[in-house]
TORPA-4810 file (N, C-alpha, C, O; in nm, 3 decimals):
<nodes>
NODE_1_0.739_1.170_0.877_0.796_1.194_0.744_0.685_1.198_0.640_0.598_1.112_0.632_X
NODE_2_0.695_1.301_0.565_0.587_1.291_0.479_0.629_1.232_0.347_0.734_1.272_0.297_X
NODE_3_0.558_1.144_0.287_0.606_1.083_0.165_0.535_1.155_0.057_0.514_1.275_0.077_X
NODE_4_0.497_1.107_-0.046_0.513_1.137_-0.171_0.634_1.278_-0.217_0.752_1.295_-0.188_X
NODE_5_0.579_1.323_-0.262_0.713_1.440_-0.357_0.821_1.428_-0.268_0.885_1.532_-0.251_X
NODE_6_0.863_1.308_-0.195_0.986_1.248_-0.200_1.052_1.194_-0.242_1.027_1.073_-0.245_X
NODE_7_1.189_1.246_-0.312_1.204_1.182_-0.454_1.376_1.173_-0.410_1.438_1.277_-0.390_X
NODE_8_1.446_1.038_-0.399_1.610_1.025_-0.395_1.613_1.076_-0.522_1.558_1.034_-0.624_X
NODE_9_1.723_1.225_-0.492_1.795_1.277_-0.584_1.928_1.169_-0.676_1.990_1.185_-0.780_X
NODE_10_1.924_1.071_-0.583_2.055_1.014_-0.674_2.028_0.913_-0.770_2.103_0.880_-0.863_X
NODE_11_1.903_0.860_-0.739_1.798_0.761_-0.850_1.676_0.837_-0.910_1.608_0.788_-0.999_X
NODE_12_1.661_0.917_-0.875_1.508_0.993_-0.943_1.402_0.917_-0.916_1.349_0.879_-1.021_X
NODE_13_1.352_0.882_-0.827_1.234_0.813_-0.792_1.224_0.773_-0.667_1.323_0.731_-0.608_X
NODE_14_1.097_0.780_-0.605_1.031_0.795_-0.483_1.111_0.716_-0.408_1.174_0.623_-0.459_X
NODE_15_1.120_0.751_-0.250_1.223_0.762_-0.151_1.064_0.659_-0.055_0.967_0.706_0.005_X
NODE_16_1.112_0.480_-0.085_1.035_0.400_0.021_0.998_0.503_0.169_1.087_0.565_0.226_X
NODE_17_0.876_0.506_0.208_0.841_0.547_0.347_0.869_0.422_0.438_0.827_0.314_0.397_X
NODE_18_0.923_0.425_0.537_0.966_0.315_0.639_0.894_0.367_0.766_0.850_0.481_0.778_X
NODE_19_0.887_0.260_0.866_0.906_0.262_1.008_0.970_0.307_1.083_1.089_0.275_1.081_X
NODE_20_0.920_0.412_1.196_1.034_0.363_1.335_0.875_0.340_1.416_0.758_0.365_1.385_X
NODE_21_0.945_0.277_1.535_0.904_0.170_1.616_0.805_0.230_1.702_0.709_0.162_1.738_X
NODE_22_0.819_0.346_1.736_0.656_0.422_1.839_0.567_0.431_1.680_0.453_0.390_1.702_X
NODE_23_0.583_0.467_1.543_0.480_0.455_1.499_0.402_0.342_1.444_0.285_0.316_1.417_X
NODE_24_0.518_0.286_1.439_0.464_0.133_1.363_0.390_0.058_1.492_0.300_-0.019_1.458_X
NODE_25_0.406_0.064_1.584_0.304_0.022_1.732_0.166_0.111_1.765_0.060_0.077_1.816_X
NODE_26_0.204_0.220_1.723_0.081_0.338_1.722_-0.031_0.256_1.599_-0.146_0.213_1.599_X
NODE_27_0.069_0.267_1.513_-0.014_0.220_1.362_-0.092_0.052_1.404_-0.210_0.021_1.383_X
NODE_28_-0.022_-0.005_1.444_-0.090_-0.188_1.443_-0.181_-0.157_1.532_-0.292_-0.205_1.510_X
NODE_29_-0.164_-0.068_1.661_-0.338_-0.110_1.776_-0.416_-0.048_1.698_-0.528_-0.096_1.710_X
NODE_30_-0.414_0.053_1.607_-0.518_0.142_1.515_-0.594_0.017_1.438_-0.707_-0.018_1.473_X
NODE_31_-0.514_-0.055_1.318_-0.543_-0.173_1.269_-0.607_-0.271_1.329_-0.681_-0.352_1.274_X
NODE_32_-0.575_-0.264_1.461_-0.629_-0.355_1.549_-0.806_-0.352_1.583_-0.890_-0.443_1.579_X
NODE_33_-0.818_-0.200_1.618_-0.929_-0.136_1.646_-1.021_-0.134_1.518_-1.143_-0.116_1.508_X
NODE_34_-0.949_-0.152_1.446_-1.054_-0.142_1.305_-1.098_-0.314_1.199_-1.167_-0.335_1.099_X
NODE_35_-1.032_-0.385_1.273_-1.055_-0.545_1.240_-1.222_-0.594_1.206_-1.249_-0.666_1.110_X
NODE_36_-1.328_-0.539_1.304_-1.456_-0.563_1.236_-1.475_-0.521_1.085_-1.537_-0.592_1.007_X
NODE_37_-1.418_-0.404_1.050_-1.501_-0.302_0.972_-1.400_-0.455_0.820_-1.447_-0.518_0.726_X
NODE_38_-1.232_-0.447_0.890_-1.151_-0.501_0.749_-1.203_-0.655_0.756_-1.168_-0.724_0.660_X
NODE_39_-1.267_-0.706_0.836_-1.339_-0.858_0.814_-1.439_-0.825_0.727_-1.491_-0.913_0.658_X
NODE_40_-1.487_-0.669_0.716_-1.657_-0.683_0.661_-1.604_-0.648_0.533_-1.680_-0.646_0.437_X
NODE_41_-1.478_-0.619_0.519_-1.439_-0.549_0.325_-1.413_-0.641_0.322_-1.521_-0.697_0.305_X
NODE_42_-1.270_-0.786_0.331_-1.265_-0.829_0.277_-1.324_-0.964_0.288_-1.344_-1.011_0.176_X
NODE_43_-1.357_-1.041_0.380_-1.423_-1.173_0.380_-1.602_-1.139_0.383_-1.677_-1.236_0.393_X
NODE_44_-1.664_-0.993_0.375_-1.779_-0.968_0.354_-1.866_-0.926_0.245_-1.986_-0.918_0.219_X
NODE_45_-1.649_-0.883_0.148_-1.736_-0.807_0.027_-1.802_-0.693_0.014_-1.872_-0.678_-0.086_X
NODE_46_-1.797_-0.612_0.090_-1.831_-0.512_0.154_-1.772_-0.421_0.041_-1.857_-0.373_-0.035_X
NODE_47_-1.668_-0.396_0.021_-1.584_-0.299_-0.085_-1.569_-0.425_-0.227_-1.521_-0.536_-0.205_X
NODE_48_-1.608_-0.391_-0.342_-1.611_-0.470_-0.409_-1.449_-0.517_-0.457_-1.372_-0.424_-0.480_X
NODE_49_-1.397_-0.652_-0.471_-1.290_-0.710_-0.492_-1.166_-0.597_-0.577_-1.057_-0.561_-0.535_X
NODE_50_-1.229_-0.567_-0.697_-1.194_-0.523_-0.834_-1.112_-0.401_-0.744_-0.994_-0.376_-0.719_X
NODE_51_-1.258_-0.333_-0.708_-1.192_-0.188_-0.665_-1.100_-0.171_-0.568_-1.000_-0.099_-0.571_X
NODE_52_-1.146_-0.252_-0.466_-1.007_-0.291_-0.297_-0.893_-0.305_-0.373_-0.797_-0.238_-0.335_X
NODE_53_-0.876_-0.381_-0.482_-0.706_-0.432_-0.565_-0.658_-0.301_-0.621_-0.541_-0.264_-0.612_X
NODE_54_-0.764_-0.224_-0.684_-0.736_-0.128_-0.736_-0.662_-0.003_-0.652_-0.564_0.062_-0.691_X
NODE_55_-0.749_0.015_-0.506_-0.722_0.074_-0.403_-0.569_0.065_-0.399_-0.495_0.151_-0.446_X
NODE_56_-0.524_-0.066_-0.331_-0.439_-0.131_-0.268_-0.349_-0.073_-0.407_-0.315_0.041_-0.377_X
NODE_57_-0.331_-0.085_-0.458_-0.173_-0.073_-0.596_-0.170_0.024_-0.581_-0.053_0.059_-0.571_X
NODE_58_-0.274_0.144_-0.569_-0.247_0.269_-0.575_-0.197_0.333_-0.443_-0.162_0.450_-0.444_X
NODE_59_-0.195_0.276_-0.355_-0.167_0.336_-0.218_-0.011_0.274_-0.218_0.078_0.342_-0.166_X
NODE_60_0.021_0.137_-0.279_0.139_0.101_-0.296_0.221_0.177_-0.399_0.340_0.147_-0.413_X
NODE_61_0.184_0.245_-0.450_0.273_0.338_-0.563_0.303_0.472_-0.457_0.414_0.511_-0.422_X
NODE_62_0.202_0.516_-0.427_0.233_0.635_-0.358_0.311_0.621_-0.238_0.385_0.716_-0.210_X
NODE_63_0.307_0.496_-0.142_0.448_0.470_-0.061_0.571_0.413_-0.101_0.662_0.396_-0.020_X
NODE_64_0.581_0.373_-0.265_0.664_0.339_-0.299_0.729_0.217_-0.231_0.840_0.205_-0.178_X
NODE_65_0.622_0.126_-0.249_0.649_0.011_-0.164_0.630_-0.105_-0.308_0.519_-0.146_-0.343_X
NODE_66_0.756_-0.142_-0.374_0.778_-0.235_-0.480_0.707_-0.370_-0.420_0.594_-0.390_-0.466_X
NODE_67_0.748_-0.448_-0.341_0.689_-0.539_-0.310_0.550_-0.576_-0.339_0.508_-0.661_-0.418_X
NODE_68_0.470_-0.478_-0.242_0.318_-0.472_-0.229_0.258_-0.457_-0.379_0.169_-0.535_-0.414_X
NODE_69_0.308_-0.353_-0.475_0.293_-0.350_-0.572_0.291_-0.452_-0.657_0.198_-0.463_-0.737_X
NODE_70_0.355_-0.506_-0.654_0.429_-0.652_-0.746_0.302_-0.719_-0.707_0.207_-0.729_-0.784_X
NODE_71_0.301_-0.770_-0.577_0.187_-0.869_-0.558_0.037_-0.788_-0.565_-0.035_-0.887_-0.564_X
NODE_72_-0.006_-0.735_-0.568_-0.104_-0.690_-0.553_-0.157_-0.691_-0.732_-0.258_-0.714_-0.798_X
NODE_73_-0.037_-0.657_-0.749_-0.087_-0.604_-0.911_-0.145_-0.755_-0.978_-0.253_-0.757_-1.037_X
NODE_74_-0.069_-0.870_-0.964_-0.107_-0.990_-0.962_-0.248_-1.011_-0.928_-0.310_-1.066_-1.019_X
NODE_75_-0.321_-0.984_-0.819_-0.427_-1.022_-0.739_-0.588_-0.931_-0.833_-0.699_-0.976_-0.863_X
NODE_76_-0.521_-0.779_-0.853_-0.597_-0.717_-0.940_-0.634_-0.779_-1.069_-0.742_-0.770_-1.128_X
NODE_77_-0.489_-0.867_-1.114_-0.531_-0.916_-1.261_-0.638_-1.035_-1.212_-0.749_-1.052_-1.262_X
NODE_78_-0.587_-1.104_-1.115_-0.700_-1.203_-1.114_-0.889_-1.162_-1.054_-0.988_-1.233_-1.072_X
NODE_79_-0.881_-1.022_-0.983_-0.997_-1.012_-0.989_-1.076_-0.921_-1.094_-1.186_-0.868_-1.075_X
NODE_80_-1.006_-0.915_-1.194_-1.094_-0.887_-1.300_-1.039_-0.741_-1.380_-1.083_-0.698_-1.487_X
NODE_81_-0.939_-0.687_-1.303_-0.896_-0.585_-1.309_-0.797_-0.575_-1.474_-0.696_-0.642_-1.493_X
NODE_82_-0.845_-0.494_-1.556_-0.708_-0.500_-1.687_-0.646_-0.430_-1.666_-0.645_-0.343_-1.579_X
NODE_83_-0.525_-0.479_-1.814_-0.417_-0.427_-1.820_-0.407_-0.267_-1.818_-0.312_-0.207_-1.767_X
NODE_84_-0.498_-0.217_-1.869_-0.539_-0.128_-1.931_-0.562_-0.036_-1.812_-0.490_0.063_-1.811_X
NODE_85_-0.676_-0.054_-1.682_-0.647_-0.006_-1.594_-0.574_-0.025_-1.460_-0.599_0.003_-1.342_X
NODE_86_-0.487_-0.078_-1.517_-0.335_-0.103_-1.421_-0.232_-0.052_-1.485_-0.134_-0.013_-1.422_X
NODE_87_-0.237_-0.046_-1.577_-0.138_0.090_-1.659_-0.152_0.264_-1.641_-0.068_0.353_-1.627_X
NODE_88_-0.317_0.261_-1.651_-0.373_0.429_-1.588_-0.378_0.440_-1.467_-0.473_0.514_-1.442_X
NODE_89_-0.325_0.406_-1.366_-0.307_0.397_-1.248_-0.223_0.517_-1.186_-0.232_0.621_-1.120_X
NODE_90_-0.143_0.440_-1.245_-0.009_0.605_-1.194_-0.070_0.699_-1.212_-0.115_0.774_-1.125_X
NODE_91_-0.083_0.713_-1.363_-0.145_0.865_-1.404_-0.270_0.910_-1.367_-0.302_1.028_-1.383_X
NODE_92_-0.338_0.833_-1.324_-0.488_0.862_-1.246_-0.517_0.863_-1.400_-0.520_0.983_-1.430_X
NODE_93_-0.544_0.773_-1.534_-0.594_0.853_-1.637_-0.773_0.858_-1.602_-0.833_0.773_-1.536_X
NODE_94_-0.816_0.945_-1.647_-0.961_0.963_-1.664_-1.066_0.924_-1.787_-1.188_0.908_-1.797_X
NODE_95_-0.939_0.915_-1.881_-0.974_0.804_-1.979_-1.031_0.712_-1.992_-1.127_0.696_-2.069_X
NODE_96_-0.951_0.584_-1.871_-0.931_0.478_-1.904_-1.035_0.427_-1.765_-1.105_0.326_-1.762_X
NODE_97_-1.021_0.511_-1.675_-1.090_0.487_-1.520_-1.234_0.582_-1.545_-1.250_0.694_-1.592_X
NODE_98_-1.318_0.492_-1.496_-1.428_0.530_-1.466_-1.423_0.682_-1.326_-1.339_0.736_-1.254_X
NODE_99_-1.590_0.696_-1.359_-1.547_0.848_-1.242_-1.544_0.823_-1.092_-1.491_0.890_-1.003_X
NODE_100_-1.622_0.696_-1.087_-1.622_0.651_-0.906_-1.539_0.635_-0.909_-1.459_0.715_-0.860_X
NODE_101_-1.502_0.529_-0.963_-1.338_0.438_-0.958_-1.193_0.531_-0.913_-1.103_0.499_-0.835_X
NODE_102_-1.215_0.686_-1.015_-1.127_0.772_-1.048_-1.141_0.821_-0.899_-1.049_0.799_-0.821_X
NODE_103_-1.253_0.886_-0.858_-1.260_0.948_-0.736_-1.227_0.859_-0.616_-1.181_0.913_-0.515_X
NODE_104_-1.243_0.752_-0.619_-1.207_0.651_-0.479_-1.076_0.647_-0.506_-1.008_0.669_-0.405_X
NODE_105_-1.008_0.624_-0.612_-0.858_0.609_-0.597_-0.754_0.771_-0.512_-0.662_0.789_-0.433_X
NODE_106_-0.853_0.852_-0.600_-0.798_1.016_-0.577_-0.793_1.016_-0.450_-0.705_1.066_-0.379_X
NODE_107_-0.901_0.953_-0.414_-0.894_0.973_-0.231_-0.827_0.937_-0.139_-0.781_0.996_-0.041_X
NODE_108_-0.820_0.760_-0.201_-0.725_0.682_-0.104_-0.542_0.762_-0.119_-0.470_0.757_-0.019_X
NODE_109_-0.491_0.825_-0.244_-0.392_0.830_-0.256_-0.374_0.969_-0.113_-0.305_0.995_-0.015_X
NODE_110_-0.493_1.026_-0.196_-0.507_1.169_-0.096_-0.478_1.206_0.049_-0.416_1.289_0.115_X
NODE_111_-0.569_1.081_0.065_-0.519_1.058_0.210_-0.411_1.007_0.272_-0.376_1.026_0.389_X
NODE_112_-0.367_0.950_0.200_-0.196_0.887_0.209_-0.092_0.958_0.210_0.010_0.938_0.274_X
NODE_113_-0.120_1.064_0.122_-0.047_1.147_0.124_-0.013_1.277_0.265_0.091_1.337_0.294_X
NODE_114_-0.156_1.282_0.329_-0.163_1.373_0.417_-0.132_1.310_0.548_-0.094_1.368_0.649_X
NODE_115_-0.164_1.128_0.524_-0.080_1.078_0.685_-0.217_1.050_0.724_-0.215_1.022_0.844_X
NODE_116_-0.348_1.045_0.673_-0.449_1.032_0.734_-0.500_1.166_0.829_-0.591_1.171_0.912_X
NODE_117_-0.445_1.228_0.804_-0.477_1.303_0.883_-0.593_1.410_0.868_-0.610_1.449_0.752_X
NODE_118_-0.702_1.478_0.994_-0.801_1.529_1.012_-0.815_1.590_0.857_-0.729_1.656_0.801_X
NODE_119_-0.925_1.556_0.809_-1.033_1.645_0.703_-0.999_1.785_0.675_-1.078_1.854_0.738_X
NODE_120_-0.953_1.826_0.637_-0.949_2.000_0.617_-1.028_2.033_0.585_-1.099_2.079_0.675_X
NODE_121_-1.084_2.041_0.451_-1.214_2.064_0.369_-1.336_2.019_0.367_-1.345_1.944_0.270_X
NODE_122_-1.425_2.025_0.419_-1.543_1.972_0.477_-1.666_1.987_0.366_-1.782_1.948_0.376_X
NODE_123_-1.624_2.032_0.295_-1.705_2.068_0.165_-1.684_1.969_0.047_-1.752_1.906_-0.034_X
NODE_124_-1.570_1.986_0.077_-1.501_1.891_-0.052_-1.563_1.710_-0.016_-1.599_1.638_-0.109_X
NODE_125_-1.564_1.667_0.120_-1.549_1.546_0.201_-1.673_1.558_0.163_-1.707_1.451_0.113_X
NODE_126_-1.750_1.627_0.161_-1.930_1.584_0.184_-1.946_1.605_0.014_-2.055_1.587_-0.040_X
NODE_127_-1.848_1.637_-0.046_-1.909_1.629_-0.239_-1.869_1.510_-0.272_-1.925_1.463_-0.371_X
NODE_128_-1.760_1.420_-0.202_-1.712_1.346_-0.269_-1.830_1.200_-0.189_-1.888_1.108_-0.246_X
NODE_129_-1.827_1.232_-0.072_-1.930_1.165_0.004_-2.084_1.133_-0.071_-2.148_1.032_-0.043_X
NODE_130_-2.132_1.238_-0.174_-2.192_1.224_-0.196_-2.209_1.163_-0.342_-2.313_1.131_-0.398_X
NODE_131_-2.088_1.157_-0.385_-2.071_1.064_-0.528_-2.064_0.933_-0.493_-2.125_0.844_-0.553_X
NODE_132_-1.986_0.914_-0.389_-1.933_0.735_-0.363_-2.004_0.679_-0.244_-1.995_0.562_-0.205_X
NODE_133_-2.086_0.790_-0.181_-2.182_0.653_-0.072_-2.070_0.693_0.063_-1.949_0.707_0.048_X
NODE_134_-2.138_0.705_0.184_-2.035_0.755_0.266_-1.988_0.567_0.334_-1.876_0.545_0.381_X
NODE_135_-2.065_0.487_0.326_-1.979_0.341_0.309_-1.901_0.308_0.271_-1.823_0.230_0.325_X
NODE_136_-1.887_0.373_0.117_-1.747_0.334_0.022_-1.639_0.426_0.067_-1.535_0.365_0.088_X
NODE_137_-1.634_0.520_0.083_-1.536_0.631_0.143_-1.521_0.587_0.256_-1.406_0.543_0.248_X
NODE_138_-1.548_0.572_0.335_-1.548_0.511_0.441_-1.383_0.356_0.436_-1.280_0.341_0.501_X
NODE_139_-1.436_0.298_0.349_-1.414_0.197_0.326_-1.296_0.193_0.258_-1.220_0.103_0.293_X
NODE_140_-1.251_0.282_0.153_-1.216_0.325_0.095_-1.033_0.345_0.205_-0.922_0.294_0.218_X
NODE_141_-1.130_0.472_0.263_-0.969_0.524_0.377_-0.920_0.425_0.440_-0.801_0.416_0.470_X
NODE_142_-1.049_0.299_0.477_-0.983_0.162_0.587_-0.907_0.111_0.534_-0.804_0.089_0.597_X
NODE_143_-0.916_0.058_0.376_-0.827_-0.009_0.265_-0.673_0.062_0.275_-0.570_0.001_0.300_X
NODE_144_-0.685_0.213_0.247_-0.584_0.275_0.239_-0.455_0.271_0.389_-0.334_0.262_0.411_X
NODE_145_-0.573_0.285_0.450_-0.524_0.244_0.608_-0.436_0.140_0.642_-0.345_0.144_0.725_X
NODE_146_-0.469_0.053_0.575_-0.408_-0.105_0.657_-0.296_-0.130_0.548_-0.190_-0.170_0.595_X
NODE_147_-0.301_-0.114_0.407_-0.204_-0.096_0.374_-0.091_0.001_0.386_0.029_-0.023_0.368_X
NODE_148_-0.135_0.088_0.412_-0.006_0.224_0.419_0.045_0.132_0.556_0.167_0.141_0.545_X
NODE_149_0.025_0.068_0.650_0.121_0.017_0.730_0.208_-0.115_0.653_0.328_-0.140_0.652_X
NODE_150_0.077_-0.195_0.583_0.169_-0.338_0.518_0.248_-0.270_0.413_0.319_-0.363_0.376_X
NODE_151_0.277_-0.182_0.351_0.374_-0.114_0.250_0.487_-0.051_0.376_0.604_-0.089_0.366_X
NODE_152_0.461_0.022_0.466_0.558_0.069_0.539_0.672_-0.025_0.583_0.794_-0.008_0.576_X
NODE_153_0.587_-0.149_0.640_0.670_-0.261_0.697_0.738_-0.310_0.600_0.861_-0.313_0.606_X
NODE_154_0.651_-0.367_0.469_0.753_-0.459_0.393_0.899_-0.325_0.334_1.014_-0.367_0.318_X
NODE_155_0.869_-0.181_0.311_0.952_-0.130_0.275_1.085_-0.100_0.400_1.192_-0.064_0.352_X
NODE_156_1.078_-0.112_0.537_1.182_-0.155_0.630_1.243_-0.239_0.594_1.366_-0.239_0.587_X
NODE_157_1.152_-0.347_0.556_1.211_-0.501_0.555_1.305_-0.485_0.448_1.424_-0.506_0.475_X
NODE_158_1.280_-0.458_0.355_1.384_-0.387_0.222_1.448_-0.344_0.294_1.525_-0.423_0.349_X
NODE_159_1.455_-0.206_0.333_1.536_-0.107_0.365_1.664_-0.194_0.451_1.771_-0.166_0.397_X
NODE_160_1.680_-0.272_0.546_1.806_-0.306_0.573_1.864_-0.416_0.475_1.976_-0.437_0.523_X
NODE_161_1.852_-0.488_0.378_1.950_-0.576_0.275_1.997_-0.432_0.186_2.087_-0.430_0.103_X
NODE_162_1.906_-0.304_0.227_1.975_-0.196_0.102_2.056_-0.107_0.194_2.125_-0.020_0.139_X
NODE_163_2.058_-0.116_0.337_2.175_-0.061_0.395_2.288_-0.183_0.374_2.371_-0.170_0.284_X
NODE_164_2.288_-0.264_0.432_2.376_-0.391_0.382_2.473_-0.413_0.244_2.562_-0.493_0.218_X
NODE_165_2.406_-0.292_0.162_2.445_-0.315_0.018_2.498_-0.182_-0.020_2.530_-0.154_-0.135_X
NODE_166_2.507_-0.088_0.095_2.573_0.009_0.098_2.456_0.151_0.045_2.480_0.270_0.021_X
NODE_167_2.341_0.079_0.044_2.222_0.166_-0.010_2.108_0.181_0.042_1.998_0.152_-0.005_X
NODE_168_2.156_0.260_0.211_2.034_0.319_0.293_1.958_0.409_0.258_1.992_0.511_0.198_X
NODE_169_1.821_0.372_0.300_1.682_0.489_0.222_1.736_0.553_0.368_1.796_0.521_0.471_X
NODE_170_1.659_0.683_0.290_1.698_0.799_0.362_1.607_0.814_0.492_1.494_0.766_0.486_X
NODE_171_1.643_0.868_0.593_1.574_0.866_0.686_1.537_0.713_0.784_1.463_0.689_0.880_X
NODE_172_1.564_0.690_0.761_1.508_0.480_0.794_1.666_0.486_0.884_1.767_0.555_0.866_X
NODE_173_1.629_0.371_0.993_1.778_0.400_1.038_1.734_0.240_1.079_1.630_0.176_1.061_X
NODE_174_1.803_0.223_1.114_1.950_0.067_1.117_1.837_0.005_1.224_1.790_-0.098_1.176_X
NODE_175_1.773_0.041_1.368_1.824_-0.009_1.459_1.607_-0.017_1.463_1.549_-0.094_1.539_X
NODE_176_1.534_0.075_1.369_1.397_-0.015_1.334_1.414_-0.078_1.240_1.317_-0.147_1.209_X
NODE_177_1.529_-0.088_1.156_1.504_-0.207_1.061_1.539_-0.341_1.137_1.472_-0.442_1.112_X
NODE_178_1.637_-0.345_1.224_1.637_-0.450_1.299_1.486_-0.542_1.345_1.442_-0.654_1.319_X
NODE_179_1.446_-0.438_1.418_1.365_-0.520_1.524_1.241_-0.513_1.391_1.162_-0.608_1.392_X
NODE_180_1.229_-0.453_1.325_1.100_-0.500_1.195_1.132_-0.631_1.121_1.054_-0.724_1.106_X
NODE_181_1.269_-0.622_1.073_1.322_-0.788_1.011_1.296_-0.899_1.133_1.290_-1.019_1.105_X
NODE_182_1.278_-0.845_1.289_1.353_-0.975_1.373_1.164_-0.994_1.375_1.121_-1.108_1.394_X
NODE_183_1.067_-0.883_1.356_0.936_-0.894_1.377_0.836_-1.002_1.287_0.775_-1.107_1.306_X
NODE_184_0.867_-0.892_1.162_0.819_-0.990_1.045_0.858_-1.024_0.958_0.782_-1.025_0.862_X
NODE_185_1.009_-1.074_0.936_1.042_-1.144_0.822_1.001_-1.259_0.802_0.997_-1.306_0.688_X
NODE_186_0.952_-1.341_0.935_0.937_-1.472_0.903_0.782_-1.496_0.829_0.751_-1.582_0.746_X
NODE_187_0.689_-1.378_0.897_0.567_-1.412_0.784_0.609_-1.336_0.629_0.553_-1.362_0.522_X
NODE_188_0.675_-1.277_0.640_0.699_-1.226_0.505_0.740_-1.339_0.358_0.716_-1.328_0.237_X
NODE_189_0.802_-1.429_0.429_0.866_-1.544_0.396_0.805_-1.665_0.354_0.815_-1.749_0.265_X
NODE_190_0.713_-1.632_0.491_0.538_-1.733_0.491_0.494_-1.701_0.303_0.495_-1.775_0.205_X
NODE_191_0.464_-1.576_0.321_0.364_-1.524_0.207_0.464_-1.556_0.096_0.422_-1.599_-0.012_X
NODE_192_0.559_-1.541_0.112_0.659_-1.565_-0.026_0.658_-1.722_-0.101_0.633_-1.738_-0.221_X
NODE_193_0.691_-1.839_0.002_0.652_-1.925_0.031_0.494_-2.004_-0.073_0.489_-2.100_-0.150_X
NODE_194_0.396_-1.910_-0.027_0.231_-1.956_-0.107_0.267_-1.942_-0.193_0.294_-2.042_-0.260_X
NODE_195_0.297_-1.780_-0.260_0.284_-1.713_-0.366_0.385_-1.805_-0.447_0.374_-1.836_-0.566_X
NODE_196_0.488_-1.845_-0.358_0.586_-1.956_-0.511_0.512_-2.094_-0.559_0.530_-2.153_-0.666_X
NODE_197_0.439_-2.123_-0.473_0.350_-2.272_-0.481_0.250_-2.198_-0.573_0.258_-2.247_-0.685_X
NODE_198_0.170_-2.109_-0.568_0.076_-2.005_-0.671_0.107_-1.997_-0.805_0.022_-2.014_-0.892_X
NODE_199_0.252_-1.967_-0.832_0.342_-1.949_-0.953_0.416_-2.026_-0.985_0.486_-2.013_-1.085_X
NODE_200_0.418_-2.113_-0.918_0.508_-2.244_-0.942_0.657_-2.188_-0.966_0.717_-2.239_-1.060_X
NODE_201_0.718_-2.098_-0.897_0.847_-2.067_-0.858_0.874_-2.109_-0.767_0.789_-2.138_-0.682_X
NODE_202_1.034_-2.132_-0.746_1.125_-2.075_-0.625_1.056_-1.959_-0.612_1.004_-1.868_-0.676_X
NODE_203_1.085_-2.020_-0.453_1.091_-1.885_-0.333_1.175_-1.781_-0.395_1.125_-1.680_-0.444_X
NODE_204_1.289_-1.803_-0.394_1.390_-1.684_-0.405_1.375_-1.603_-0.548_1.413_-1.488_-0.573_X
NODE_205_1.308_-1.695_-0.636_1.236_-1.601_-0.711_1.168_-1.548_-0.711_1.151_-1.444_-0.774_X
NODE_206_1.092_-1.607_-0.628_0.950_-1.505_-0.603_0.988_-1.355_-0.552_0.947_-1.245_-0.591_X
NODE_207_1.087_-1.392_-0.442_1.154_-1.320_-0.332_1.215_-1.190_-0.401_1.185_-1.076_-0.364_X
NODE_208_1.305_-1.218_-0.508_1.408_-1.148_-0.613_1.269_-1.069_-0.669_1.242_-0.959_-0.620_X
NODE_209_1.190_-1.123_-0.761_1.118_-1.051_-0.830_1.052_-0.902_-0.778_1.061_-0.790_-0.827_X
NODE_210_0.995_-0.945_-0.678_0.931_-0.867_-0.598_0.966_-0.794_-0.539_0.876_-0.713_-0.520_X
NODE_211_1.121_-0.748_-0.452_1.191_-0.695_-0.461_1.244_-0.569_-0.577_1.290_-0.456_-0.565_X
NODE_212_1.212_-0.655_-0.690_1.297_-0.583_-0.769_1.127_-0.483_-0.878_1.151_-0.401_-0.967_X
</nodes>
């Protein structure tokens, strides 16, 4: 399924990308295989904090994954990230975002959009390669990578309390939202859990918010 300019006609706004179960298993050994490189971004610093948060919200907008968004956007404010460019986000402004910054985001969304999939333009890959360091691009797609699955999952995990409520996302069917809730709701719950001790909420606020 290809996401973005997927848009529920009956709400006007982006149609969550979900799971089914050969890809979401395809997707985790990939993640799996790439665990050196995401130890060296994030416990190495490797991709600087600011920009990974920055990454991460923007790859969560374009799967339309509320959750990830919510928290993430949080994590950006605390690493340094403003209001200011967490507001130009959506819009990619050029204003407000610097030109690396602008171009690493363009990319990660870019690629999100296409599914990761093979390079087309080889011209384009080696201009942009040559603005951001082929490390950061690099680095860049891994970021985009591991979230486009943690947005996929948590948006399953949604997706069945919104069949339940008489308000199935389209395409998503009943029987991977099952086995994704029976998979990871309980760390989902985990993380909900910190983040209320973090904010000094209830869970179920935390839970509600983020959601919503």
């Amino acid at each position: 399924m290809r996401l973005e300019a997927e848009v529920s006609p009956a709400v006007g706004r982006p149609v969550p990308r979900t799971y089914r179960a050969p890809a979401l298993f395809r997707d985790l050994l990939s993640v799996f295989g790439r665990m050196p490189s995401l130890i060296s971004i994030w416990m190495g610093g490797r991709l600087p904090r600011a920009l990974r948060e920055k990454v991460i919200v923007a790859v969560a907008q374009a799967n339309a994954c509320r959750m990830c968004e919510h928290a993430h956007t949080r994590m950006a404010l605390q690493a340094g990230v403003t209001d200011a460019e967490l507001a130009a986000l959506e819009n990619m402004d050029p204003e407000v975002l610097d030109r690396r910054t602008w171009l690493a985001l363009a990319y990660a969304r870019e690629r999100t959009k296409e599914d990761f999939a093979p390079v087309s333009d080889d011209a384009q890959h080696e201009a942009l390669v040559a603005e951001l360091g082929a490390q950061t691009t690099l680095d860049v797609e891994e970021v985009a990578r591991v979230m486009t699955v943690a947005n996929r999952i948590a948006n399953t995990l949604n997706a069945l309390p919104d069949r339940l409520r008489g308000q199935p996302v389209p395409e998503s069917r009943w029987a991977d939202e099952l086995l994704i809730n029976f998979l990871f709701l309980p760390g989902a719950w985990l993380g909900t859990l910190i983040a209320a001790v973090r904010q000094r909420k209830s869970p179920f606020a935390v839970w509600r918010q983020a959601r919503g």
